[in-house]
Backbone as JSON Lines, residues from 0, in Angstrom:
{"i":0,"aa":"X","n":[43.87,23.54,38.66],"ca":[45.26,23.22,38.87],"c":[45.36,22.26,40.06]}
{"i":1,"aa":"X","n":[46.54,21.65,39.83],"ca":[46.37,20.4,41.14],"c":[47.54,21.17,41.59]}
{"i":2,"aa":"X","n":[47.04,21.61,42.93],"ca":[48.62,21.66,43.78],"c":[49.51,21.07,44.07]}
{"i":3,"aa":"X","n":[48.82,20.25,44.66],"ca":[50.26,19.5,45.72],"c":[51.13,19.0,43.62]}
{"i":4,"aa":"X","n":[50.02,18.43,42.63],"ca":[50.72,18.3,41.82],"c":[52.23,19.06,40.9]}
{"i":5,"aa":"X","n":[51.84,20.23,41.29],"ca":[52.67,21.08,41.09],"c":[53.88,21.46,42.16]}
{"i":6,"aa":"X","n":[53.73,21.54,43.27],"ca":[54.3,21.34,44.54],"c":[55.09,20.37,44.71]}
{"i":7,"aa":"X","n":[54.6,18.92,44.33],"ca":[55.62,17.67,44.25],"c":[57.14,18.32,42.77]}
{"i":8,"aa":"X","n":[56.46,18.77,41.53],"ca":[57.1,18.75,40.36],"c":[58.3,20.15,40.89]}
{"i":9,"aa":"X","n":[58.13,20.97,41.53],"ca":[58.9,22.04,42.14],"c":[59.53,21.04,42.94]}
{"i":10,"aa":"X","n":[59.26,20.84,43.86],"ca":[60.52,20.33,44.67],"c":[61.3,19.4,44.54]}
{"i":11,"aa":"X","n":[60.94,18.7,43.0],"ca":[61.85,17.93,42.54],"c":[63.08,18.13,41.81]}
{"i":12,"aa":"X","n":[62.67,19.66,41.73],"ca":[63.89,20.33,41.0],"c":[63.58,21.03,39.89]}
{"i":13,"aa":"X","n":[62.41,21.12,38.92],"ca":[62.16,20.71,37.99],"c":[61.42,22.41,38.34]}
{"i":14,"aa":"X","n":[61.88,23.23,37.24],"ca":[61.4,24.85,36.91],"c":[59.85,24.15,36.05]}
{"i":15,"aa":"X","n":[58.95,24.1,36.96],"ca":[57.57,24.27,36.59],"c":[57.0,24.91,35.55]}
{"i":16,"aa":"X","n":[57.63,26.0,35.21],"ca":[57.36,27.53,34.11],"c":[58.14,27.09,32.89]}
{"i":17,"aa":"X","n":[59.21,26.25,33.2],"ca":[59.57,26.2,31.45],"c":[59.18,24.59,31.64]}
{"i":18,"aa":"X","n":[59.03,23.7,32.25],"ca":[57.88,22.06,31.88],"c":[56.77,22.82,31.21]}
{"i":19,"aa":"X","n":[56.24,23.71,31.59],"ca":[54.97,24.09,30.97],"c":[55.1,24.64,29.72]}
{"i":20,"aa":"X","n":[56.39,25.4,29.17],"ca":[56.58,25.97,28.29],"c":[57.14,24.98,27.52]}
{"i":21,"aa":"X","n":[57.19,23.63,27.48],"ca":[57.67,22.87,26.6],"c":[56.28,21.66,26.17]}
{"i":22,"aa":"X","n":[55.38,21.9,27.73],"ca":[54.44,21.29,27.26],"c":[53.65,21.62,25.95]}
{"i":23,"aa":"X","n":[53.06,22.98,26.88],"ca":[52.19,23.61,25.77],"c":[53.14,23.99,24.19]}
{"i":24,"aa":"X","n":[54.24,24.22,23.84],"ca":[54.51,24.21,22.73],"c":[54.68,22.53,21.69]}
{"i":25,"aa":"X","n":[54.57,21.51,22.58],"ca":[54.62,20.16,21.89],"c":[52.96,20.18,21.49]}
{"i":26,"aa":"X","n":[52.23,20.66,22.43],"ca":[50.49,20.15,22.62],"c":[50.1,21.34,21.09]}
{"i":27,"aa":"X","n":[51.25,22.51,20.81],"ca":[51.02,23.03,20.12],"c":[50.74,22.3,18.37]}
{"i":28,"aa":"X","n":[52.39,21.78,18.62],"ca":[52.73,21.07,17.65],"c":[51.83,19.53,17.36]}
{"i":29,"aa":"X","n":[51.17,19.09,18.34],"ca":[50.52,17.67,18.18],"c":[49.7,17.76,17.55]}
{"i":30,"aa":"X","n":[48.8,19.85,18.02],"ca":[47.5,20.14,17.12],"c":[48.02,20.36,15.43]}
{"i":31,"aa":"X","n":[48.85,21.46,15.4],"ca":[48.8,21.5,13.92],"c":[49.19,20.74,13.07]}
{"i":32,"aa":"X","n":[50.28,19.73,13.39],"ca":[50.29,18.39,12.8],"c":[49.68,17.67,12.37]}
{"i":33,"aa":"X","n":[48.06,17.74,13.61],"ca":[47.16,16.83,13.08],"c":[46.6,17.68,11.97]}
{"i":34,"aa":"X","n":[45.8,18.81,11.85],"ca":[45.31,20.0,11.36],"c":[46.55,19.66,9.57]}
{"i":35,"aa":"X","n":[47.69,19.99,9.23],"ca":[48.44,19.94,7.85],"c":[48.29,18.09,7.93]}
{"i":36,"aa":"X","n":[48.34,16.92,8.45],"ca":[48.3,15.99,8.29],"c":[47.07,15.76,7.44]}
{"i":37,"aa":"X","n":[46.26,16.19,7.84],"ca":[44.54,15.95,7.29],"c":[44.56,17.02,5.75]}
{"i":38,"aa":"X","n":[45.59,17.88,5.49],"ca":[45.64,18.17,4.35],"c":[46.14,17.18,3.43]}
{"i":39,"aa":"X","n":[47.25,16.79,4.47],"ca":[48.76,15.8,3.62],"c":[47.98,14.7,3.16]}
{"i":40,"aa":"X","n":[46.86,14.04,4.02],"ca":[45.89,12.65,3.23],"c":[45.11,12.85,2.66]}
{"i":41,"aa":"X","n":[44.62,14.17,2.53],"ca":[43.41,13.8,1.37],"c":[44.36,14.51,0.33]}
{"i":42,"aa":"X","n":[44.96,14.41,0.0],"ca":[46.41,14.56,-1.21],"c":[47.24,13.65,-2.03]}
{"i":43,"aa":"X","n":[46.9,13.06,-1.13],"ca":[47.66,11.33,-1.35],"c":[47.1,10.28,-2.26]}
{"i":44,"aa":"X","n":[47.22,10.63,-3.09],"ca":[46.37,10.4,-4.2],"c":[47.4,9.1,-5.46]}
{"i":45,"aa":"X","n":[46.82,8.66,-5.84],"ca":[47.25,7.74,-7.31],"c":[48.06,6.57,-6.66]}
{"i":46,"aa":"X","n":[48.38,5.65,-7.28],"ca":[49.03,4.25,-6.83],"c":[50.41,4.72,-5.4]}
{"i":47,"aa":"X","n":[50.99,5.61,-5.87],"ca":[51.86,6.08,-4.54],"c":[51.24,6.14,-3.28]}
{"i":48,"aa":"X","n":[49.81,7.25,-3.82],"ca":[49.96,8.11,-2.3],"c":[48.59,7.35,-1.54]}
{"i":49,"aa":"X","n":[48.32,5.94,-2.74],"ca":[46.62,5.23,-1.73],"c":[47.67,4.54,-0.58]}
{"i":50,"aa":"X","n":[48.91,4.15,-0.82],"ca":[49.46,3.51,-0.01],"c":[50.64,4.24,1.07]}
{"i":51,"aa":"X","n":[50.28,5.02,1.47],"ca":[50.57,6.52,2.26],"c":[49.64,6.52,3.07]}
{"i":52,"aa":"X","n":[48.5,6.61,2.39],"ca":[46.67,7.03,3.3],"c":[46.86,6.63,4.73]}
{"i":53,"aa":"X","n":[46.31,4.88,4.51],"ca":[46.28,4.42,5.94],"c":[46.91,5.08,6.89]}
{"i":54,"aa":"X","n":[48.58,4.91,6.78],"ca":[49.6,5.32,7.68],"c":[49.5,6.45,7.82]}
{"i":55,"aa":"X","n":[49.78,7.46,7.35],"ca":[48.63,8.71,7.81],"c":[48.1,8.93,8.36]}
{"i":56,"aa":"X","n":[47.23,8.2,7.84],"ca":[45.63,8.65,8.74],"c":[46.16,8.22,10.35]}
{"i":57,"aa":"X","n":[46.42,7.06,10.49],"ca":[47.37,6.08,11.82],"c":[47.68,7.17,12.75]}
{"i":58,"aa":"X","n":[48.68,8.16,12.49],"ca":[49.63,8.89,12.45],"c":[48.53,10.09,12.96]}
{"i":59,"aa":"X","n":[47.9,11.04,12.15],"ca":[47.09,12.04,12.2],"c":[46.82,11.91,13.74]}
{"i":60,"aa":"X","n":[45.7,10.78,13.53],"ca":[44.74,10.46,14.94],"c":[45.39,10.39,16.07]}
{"i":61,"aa":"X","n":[46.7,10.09,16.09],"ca":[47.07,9.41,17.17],"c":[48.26,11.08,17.84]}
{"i":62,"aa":"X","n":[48.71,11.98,16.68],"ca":[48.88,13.26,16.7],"c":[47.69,14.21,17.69]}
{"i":63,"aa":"X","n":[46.29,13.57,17.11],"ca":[44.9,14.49,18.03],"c":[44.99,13.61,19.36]}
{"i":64,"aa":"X","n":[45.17,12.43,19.12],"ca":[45.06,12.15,20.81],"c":[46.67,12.59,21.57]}
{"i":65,"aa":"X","n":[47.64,12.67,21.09],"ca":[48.88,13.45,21.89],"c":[48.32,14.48,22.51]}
{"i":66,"aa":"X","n":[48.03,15.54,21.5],"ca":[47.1,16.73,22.2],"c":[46.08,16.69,23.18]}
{"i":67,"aa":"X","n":[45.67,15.73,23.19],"ca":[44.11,15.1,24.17],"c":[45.09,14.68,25.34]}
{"i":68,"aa":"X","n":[46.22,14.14,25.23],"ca":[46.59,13.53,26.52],"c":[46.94,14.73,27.08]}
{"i":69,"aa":"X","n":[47.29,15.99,26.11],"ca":[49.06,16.89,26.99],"c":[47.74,17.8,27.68]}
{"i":70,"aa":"X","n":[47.21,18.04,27.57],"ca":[46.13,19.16,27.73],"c":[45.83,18.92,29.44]}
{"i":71,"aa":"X","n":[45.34,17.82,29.99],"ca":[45.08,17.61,31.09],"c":[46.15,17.65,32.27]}
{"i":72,"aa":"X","n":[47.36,17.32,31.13],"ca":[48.46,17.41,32.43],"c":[48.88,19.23,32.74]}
{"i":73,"aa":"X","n":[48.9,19.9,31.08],"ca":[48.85,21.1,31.03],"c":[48.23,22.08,32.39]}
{"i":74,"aa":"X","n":[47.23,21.62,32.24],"ca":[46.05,22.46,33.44],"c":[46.41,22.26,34.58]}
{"i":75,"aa":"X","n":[46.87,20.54,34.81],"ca":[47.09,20.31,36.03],"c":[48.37,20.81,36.72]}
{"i":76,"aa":"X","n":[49.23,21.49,35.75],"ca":[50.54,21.92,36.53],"c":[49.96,23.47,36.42]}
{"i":77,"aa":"X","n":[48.97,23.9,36.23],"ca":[48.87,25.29,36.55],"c":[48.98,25.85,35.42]}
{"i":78,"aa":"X","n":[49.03,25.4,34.4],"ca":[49.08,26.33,32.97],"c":[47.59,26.15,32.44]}
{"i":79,"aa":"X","n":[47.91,26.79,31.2],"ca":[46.87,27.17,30.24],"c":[47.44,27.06,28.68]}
{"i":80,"aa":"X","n":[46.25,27.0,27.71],"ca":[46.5,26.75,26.67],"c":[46.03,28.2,26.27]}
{"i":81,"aa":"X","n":[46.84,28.72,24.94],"ca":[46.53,30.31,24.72],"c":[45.23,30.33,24.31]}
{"i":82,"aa":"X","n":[44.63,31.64,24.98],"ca":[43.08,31.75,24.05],"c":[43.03,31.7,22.64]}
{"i":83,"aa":"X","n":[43.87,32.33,21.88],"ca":[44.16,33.05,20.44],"c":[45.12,31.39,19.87]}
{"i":84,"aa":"X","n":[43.98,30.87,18.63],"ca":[44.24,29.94,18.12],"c":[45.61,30.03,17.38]}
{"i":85,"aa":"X","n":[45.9,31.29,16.52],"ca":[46.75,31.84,15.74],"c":[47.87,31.38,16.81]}
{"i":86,"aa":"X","n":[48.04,32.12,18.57],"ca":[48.95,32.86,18.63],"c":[49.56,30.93,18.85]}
{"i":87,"aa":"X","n":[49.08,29.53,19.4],"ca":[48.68,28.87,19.75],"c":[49.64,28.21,18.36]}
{"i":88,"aa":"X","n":[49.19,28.19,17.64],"ca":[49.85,27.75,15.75],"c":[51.51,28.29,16.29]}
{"i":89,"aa":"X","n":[51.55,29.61,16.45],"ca":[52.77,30.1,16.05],"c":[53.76,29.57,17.31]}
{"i":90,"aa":"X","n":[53.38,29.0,17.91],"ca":[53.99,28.77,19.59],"c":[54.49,27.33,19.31]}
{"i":91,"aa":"X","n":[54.39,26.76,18.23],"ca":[54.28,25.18,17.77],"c":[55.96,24.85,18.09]}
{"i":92,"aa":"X","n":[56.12,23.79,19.27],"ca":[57.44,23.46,18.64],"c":[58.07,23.01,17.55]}
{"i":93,"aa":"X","n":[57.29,22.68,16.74],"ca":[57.57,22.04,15.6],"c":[57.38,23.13,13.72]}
{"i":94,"aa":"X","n":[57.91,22.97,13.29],"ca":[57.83,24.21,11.92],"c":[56.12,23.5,11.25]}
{"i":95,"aa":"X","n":[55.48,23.86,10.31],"ca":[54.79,23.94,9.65],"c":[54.8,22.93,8.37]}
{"i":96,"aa":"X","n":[53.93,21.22,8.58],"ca":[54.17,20.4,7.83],"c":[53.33,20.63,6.31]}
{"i":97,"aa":"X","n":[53.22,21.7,5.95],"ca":[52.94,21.85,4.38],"c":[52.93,21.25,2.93]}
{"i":98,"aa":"X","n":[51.96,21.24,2.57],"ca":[51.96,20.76,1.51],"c":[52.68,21.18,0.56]}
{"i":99,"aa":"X","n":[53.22,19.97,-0.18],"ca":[54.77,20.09,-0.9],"c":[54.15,21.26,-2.14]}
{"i":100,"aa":"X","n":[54.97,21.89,-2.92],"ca":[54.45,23.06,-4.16],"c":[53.89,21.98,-4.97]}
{"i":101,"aa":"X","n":[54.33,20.61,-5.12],"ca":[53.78,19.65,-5.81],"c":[53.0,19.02,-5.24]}
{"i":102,"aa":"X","n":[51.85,19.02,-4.69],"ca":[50.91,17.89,-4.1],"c":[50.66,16.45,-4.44]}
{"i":103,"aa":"X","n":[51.5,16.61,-5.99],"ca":[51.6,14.63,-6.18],"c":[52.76,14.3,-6.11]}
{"i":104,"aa":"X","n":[53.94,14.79,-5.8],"ca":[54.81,14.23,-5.53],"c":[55.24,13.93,-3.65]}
{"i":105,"aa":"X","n":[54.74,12.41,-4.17],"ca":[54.91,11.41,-2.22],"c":[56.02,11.64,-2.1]}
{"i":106,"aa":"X","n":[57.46,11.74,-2.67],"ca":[58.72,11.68,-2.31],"c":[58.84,13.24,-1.08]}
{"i":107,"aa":"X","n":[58.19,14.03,-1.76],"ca":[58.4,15.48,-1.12],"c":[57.37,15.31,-0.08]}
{"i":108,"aa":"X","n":[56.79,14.7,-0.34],"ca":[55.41,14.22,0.81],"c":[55.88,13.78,1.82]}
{"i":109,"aa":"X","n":[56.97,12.69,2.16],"ca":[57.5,11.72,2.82],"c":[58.08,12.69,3.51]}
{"i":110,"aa":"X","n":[59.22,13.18,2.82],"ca":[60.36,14.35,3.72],"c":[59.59,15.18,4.86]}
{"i":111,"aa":"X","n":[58.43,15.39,4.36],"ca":[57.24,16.2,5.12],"c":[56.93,15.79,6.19]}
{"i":112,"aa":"X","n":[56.4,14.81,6.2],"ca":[55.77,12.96,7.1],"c":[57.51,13.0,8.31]}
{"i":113,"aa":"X","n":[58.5,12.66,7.55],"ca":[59.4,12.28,8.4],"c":[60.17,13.28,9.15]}
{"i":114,"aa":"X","n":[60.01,14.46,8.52],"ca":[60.72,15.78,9.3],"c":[60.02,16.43,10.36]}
{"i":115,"aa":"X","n":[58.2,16.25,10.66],"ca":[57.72,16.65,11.2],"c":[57.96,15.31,12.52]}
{"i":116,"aa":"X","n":[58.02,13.9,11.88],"ca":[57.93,13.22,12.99],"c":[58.93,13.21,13.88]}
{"i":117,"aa":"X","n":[60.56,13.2,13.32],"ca":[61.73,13.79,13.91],"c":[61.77,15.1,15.04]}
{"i":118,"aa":"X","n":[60.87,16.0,14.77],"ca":[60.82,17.07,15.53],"c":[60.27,16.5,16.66]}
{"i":119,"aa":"X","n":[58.94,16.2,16.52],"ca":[58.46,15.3,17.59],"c":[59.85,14.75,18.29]}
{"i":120,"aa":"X","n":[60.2,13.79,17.75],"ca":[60.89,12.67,18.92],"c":[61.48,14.08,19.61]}
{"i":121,"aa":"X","n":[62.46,14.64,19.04],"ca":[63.63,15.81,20.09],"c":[62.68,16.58,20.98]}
{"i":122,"aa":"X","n":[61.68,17.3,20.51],"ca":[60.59,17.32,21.88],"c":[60.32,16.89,22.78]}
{"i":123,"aa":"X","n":[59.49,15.3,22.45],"ca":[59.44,14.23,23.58],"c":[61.0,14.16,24.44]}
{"i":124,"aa":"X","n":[61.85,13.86,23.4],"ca":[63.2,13.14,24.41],"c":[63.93,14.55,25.64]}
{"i":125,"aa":"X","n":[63.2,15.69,24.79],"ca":[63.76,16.46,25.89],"c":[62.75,16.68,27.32]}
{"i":126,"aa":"X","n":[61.66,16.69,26.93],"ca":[60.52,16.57,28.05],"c":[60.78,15.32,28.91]}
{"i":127,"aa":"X","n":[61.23,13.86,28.38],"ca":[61.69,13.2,29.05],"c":[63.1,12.93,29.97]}
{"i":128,"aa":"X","n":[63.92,13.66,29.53],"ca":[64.97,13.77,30.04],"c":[65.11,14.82,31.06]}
{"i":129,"aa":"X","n":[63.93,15.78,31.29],"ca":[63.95,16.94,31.94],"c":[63.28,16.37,33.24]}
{"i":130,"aa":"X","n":[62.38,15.09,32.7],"ca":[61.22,14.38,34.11],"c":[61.65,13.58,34.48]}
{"i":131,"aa":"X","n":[62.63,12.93,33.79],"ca":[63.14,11.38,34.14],"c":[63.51,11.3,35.61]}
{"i":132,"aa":"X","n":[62.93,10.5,36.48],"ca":[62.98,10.6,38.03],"c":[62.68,11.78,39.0]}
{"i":133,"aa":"X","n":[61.64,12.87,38.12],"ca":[61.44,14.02,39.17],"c":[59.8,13.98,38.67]}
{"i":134,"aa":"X","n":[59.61,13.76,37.93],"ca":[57.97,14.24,37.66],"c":[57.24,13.19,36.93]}
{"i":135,"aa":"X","n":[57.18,11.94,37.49],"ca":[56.79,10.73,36.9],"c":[55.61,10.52,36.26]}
{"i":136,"aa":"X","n":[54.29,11.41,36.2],"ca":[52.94,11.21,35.45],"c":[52.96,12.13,34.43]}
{"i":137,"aa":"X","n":[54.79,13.41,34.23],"ca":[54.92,13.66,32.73],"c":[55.86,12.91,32.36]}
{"i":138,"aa":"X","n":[56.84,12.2,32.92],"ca":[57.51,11.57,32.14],"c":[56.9,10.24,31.49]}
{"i":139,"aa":"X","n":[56.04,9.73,32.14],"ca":[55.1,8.49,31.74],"c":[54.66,8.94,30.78]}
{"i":140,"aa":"X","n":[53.98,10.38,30.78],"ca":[52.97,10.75,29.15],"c":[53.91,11.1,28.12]}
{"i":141,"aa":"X","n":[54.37,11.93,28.47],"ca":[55.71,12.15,27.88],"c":[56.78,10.69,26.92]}
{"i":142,"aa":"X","n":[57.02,10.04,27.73],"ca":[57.22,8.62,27.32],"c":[56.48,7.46,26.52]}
{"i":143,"aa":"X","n":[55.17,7.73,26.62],"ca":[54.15,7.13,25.9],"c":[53.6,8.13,24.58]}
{"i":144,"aa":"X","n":[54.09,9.09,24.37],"ca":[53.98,9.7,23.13],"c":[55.46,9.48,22.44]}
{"i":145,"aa":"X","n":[56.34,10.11,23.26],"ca":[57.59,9.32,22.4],"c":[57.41,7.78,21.96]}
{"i":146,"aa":"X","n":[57.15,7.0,22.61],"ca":[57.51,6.1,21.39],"c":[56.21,5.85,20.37]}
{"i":147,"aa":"X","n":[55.22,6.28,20.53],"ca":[54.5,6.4,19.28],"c":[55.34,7.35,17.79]}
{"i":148,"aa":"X","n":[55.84,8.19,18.58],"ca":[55.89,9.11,17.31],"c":[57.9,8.33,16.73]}
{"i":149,"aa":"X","n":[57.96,7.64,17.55],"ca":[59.21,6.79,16.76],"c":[58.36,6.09,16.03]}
{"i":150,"aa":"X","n":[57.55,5.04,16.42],"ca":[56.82,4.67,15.27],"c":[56.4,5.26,14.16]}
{"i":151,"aa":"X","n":[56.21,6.3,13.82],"ca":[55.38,7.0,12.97],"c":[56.8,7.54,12.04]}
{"i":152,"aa":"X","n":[57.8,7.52,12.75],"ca":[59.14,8.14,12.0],"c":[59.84,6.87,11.4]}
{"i":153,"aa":"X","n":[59.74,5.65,11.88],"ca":[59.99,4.27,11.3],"c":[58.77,4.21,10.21]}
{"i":154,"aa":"X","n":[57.71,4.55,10.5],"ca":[56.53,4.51,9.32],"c":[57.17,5.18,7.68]}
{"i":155,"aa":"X","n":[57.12,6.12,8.3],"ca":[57.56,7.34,7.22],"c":[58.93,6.98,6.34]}
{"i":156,"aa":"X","n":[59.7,7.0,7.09],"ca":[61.2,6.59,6.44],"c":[61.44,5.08,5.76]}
{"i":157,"aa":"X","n":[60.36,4.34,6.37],"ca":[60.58,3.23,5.73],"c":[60.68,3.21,3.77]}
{"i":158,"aa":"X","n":[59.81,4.6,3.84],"ca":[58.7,4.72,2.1],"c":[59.88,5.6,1.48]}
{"i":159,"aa":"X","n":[60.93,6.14,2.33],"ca":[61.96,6.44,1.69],"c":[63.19,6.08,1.53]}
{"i":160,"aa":"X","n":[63.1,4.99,1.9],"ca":[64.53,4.01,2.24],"c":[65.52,3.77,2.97]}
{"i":161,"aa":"X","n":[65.19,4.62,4.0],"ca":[66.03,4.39,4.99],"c":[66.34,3.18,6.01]}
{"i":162,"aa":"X","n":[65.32,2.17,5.35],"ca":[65.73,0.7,5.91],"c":[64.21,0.16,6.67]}
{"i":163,"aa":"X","n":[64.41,-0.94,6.82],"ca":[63.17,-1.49,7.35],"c":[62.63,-1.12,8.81]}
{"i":164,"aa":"X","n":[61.26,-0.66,8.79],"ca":[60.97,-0.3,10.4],"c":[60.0,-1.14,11.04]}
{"i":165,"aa":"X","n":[60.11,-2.07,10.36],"ca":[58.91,-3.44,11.17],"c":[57.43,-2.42,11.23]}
{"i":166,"aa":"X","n":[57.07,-1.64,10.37],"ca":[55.87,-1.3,10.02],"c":[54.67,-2.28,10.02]}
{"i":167,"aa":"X","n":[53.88,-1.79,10.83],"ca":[52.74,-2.19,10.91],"c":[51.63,-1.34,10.96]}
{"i":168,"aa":"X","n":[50.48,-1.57,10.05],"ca":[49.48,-0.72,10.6],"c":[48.57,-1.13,11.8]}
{"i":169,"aa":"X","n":[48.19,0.2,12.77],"ca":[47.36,-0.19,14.13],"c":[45.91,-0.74,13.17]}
{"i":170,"aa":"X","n":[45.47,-1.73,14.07],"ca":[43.97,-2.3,13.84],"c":[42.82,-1.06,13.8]}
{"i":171,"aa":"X","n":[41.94,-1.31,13.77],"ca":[40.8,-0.14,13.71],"c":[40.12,-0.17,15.01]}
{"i":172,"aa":"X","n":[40.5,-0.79,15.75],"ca":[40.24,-0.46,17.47],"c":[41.62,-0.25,18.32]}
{"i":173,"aa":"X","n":[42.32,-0.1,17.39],"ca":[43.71,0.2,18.46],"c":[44.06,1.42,17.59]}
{"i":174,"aa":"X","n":[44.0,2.6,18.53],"ca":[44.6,3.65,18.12],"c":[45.73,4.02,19.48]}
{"i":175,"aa":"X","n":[46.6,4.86,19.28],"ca":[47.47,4.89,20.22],"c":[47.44,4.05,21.38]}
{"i":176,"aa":"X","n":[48.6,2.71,21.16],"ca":[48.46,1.74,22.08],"c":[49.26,2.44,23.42]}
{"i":177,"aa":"X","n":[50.4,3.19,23.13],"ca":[51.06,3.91,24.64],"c":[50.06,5.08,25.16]}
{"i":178,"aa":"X","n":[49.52,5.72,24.41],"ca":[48.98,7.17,24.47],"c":[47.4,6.82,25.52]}
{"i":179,"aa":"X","n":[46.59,6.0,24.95],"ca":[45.24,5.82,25.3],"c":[44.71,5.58,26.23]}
{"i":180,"aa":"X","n":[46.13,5.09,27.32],"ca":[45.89,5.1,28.95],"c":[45.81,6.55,29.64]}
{"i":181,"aa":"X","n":[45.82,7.75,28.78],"ca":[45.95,8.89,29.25],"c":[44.73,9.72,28.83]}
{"i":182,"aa":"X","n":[44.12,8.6,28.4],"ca":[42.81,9.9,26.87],"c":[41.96,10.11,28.1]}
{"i":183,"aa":"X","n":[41.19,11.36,28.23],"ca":[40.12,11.56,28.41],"c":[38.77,10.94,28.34]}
């Protein structure tokens, strides 16, 4: 644990015990996301879902490095991640991105993709709005996962019509361009 790190984030105002309790339930949600994501692509199957894959996959990885970033700040404010993987799943801020009863239907796929990424953002935006000018190396991480996971919700919704999101896929050496100043 870093003190004074924790020491600065207290006297900024900022209840230390629930930052942590919002951390670790996003770091929850970043894991199992990635964990049902890696179901959701190798599912994705036939002329629909080859063109799903990439973005996905995009998406997945960059879900395992959220978790890779939150983890270090986790420790450093004095928390911990639960021993019990289960209890760890169930602590998820986010519900359970499951595979649709139909596994070939992308439409039910998408809703999946975009409802999990939505949760995300209200996570991030509240972790950011809770740091904004009191705890600046979570609101920075914090901030650099939000706008990835807007991307990933402009990804998603684009395939359901909700309008154009200037989609692009990352290169194969650029994985989380906000996130990767924080990786391990």
């Amino acid at each position: 644990m870093g003190k004074v790190a924790r020491e600065i984030v207290e006297k900024s105002g900022i209840n230390v015990d629930e930052l942590l309790t919002l951390l670790v339930k996003n770091a929850a949600a970043e894991l199992t996301t990635y964990y049902y994501y890696t179901i959701l692509r190798v599912n994705l199957i036939g002329l629909d879902g080859e063109g799903l894959k990439a973005i996905t996959e995009d998406a997945r990885i960059e879900d395992r490095n959220h978790f890779e970033a939150l983890v270090p700040r986790i420790y450093e404010l004095g928390g911990a991640l639960p021993q019990n993987m289960k209890d760890f799943h169930d602590m998820s801020a986010c519900p359970e991105a499951f595979l649709p009863k139909d596994p070939t239907n992308v439409q039910d796929m998408l809703q999946i993709l975009v409802a999990a990424e939505r949760c995300a953002i209200r996570g991030y935006n509240a972790i950011c709005n809770l740091t904004f000018g009191k705890d600046h190396r979570t609101y920075e991480l914090s901030l650099a996962i939000l706008n990835e996971e807007i991307q990933h919700e402009a990804w998603f919704s684009e395939f359901i019509g909700e309008g154009p999101s200037g989609h692009f896929q990352r290169s194969d050496s650029v994985k989380s361009p906000y996130v990767s100043k924080f990786s391990v």
